[in-house]
Backbone bond lengths (Angstrom), bond angles and torsions (degrees), N, CA, C in turn:
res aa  C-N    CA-C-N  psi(-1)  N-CA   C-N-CA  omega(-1)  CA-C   N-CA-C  phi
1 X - - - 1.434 - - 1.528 111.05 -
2 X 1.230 117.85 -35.71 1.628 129.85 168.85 1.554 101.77 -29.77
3 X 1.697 108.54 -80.16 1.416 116.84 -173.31 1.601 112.85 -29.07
4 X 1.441 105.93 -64.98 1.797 119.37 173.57 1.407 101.85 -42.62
5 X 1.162 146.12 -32.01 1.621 124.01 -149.88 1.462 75.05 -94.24
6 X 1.488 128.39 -61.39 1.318 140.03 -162.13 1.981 117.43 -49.55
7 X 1.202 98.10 4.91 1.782 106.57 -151.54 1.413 87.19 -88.33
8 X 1.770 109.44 155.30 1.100 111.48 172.53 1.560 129.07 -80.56
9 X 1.301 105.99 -11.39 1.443 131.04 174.89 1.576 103.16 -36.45
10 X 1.786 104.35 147.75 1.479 110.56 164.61 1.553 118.60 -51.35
11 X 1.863 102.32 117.39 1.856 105.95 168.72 1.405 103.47 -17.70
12 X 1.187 120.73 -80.43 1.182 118.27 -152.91 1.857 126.07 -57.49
13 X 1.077 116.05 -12.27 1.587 136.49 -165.92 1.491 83.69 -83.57
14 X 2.186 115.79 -63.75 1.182 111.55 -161.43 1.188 106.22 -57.19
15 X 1.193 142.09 -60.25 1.302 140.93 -142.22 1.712 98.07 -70.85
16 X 1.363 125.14 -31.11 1.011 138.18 -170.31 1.788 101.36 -58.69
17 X 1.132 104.07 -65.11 1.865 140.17 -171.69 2.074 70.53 -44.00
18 X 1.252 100.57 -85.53 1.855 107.42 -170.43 1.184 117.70 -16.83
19 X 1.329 97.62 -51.56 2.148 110.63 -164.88 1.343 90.29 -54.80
20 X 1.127 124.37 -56.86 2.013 135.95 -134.48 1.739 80.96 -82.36
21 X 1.317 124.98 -54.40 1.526 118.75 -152.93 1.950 96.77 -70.08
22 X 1.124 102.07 -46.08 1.808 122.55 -170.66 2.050 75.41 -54.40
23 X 1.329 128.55 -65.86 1.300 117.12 -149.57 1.542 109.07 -73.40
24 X 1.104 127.34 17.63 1.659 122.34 -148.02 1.932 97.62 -117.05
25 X 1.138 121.10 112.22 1.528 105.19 -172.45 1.369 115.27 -49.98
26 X 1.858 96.23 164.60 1.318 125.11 169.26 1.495 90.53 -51.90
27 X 1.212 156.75 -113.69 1.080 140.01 -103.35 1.680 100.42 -86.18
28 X 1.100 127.78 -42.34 1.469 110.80 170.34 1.399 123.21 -38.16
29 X 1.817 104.59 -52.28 1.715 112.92 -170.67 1.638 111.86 -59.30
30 X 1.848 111.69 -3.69 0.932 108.52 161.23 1.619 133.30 -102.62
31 X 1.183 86.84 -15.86 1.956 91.14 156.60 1.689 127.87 -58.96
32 X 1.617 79.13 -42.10 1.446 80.70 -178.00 1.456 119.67 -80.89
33 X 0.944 119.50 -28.14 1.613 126.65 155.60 1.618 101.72 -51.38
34 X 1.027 118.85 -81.64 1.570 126.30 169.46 2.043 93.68 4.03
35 X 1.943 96.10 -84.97 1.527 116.61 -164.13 1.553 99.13 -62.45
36 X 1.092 132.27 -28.58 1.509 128.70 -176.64 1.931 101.29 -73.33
37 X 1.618 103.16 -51.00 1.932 77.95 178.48 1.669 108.92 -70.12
38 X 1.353 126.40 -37.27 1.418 108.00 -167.74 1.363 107.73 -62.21
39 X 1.251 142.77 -39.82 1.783 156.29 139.46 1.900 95.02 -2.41
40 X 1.266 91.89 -68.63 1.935 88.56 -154.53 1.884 99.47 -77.44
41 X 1.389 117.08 -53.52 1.459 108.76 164.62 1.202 130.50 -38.10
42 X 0.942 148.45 -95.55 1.608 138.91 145.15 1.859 95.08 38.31
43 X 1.311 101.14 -78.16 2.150 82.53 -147.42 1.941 87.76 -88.65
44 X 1.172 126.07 0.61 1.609 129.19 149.35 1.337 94.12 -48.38
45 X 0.999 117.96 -89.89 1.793 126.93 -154.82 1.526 103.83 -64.95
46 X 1.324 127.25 -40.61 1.509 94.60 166.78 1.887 117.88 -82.53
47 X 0.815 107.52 17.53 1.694 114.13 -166.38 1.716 70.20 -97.62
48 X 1.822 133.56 -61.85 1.578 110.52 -158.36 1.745 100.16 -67.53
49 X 1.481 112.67 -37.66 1.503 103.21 178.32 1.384 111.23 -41.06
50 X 1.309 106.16 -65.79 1.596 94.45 -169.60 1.334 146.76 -70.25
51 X 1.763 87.27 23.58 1.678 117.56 -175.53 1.436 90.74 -104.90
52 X 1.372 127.03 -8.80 1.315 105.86 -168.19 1.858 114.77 100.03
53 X 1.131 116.47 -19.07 1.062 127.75 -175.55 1.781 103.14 -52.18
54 X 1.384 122.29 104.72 1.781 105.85 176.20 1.498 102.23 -64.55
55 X 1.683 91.37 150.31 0.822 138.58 -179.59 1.796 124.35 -32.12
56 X 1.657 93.08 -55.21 1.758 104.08 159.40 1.350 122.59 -66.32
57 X 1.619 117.14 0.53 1.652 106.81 -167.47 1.434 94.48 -109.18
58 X 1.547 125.41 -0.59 0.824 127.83 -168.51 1.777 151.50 -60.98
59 X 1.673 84.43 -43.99 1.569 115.31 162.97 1.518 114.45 -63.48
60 X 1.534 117.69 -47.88 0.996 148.45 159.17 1.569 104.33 -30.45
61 X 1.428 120.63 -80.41 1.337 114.52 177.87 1.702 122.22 -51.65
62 X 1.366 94.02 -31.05 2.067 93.32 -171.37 1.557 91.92 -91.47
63 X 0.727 176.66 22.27 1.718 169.69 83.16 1.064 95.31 -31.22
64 X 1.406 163.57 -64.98 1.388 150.35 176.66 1.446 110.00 -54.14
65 X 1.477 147.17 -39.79 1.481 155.79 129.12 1.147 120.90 -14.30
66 X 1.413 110.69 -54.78 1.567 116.86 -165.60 1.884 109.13 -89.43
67 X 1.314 93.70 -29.28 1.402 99.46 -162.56 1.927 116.36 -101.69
68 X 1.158 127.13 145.85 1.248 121.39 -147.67 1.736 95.72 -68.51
69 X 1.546 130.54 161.05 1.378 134.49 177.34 1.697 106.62 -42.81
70 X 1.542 106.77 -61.91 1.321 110.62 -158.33 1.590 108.85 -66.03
71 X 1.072 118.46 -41.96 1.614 119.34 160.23 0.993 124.26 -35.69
72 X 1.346 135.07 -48.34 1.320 154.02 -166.83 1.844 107.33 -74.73
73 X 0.982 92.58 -53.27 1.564 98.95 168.82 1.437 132.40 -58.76
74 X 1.555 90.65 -27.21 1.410 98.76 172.95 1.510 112.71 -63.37
């Protein structure tokens, strides 16, 4: 939500964009999170494939990408 307040977009659009996401349930806002990482992973993992990256190291690399540093370490 940070990014959104921070956007250059017309005040009025952002705050708008806010209301609708703030009103949308807990369990949806997690689908869509859900469909938003499988969305952005996807061209991650073929972007390491097509570095050559095998195949088993793969998941491995986009969970370290996707997921914040300190998590990862854990």
């Amino acid at each position: 939500m940070r990014d959104l307040e921070r956007n250059k977009q017309d005040p009025k659009v952002t705050r708008k964009h806010i209301e609708i996401l703030r009103n949308i349930p807990g369990e949806e806002k997690f689908e869509l999170a859900a469909e938003l990482y499988e969305f952005s992973r996807k061209p991650i993992e073929q972007g390491l494939l097509n570095r050559g990256i095998p195949p088993y190291l793969v998941q491995k690399e986009v969970i370290k990408r996707c997921l914040p540093g300190e998590i990862v370490k854990k």
